[in-house]
N, C-alpha and C positions, 0 to 999 in steps of 0.2 A: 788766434781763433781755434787751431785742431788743440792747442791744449786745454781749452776753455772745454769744448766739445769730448774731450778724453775724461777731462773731470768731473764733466754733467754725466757721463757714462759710468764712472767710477760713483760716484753719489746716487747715482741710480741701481748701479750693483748692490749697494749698502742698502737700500729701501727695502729692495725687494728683499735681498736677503735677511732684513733685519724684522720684514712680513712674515717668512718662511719661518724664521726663528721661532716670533710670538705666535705664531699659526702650532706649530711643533710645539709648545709649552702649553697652548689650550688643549691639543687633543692627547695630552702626559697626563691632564687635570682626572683625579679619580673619577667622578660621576661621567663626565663623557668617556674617558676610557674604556669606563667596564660595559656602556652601552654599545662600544665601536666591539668590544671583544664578545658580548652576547647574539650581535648582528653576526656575528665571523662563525659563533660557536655558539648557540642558546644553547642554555641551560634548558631540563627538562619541566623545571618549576621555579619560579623566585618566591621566597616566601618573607617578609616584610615581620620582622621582631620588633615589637611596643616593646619598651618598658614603661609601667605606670610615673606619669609624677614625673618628677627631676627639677632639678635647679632652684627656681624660686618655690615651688610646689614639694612642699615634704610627703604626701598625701599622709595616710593617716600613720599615730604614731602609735608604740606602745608603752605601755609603763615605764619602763628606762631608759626611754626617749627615742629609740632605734626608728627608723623612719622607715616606710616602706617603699620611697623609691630606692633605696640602697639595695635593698635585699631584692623587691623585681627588677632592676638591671642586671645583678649577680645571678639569680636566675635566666633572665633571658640571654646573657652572653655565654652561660656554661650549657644552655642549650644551643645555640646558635653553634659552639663550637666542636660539640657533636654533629650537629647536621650538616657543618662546613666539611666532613669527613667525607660527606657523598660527594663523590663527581658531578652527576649532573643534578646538584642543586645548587644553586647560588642564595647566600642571604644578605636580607639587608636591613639594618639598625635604624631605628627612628633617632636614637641616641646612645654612644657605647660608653657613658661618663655622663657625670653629674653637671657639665657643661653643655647645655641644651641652647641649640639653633632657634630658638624662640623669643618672640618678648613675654615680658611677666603678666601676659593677659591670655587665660581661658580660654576664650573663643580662638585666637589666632595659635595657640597652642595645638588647639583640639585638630585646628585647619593646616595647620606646620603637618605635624605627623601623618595626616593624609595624603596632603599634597606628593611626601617622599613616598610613600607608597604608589602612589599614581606615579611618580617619576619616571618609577622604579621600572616602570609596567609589571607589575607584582601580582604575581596567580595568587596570594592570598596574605592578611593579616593577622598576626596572633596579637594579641595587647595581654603581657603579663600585668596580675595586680593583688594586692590582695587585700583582704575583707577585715572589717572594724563592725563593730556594736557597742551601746553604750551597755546593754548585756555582757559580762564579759565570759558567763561561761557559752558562748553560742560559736562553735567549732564549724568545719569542714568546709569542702571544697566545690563549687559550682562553676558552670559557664554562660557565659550569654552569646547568641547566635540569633542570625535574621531569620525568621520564620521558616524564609523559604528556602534557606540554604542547607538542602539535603548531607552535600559532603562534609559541611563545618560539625553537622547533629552527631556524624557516623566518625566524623574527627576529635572530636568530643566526648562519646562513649571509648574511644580508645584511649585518650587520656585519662579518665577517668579510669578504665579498668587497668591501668599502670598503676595510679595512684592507691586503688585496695591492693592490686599484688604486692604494693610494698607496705600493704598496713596502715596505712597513713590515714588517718582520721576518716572521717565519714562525706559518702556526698549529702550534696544539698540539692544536685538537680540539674539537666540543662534547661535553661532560663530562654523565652525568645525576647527580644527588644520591642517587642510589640505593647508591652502594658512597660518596658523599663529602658525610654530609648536611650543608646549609648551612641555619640559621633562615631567615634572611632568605628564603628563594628556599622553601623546603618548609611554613612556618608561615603564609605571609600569605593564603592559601586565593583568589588572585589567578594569574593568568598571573604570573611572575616567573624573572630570569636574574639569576647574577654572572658578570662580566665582567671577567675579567682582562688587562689590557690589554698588561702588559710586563711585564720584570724589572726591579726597580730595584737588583736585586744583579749584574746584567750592566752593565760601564763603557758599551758603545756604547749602551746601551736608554735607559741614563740618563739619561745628556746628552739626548736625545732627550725623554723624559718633563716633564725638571726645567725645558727651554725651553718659553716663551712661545709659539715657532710649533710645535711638538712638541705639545703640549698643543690648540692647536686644532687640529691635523690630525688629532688623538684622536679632539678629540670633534665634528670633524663627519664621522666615519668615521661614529661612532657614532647622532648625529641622523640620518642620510642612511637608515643602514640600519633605524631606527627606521619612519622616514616611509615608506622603501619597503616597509615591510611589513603599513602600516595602511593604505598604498594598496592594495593588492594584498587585503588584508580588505575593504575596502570595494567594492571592483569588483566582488568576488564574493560580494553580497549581493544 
């Protein structure tokens, strides 16, 4: 009987232990992790990087077939990886690769990428993208923003004035969602903008986009006008 009782003791050492174990490999799990490590340590802002498109979704393409979720993931992660230089900002990806957490439906697409944001508890969303016409000479760069979202307008004018210090084709305008509603920017119940950076159906924007130094000129238009604007919120706190 006391061996019987030593062994139900020993098998019950193992349970629990083997509880402890899988309890310790849930909370190793990235998404809880970095939530147990922001609860320890918040960040001063979480800021939620879209890239347009991905996986089953090419969005739009250009004459040589270059697709533009390649070129908005390549810009949103060589921005992302400037702004990961701040300490107290943390970021976080709807997608960092052309392998997206979604199914091949729109709707649940549009509702994937918000949800991570919500996850996130994310002070705000950027969705990179960029602009097509069946016009192919119609250029330049605009945003869309909720009406009533003061800091995305005054976040928005600073990307934008990155974007002429470096030359870069012409605006088009900040845009509200009110006559052009967008999920991502109207659903996430977050400060949130989209960001169209060019036309990939204009030849000179292209070339420009689909390069390597194109691309980060993008996006540290974009990081830059980011940072200047959580500057400028935090000075005036």
């Amino acid at each position: 009987m006391e061996r019987v009782r030593r062994r139900h003791r020993r098998r019950s050492r193992k349970r629990i232990l083997g509880a402890l174990l899988a309890l310790a490999v849930i909370l190793a799990a990235g998404p809880l992790r970095q939530r147990i490590a922001d609860l320890i340590d918040p960040p001063a802002w979480i800021i939620v990087l879209d890239s347009g498109h991905g996986g089953y979704d090419p969005g739009s393409i250009a004459a040589d077939g270059t697709m533009e979720k390649d070129i908005a993931l390549q810009i949103a992660l060589r921005a992302g990886a400037i702004l990961e230089g701040e300490s107290d900002l943390r970021v976080v990806y709807t997608r960092d690769s052309d392998a997206v957490s979604w199914p091949a439906r729109e709707a649940e697409d549009l509702a994937t990428r918000v949800h991570i944001a919500q996850a996130a508890h994310a002070d705000m969303m950027i969705s990179i993208h960029l602009n097509a016409a069946e016009n192919t000479d119609a250029s330049g760069y605009e945003t869309y923003i909720r009406a009533d979202s003061e800091m995305m307008f005054d976040m928005a004018q600073r990307i934008h004035a990155e974007f002429a210090r470096q030359g870069w084709s012409h605006e088009r305008g900040i845009k509200s969602t009110v006559n052009a509603p967008l999920y991502v920017v109207d659903a996430s119940g977050m400060d949130a903008m989209l960001v169209e950076v060019g036309f990939i159906t204009n030849a000179e924007e292209a070339d420009v986009l689909r390069s390597a130094q194109g691309q980060q000129m993008l996006a540290e238009c974009v990081a830059r006008g980011i940072l200047a604007e959580l500057q400028a919120q935090m000075a005036a706190e």
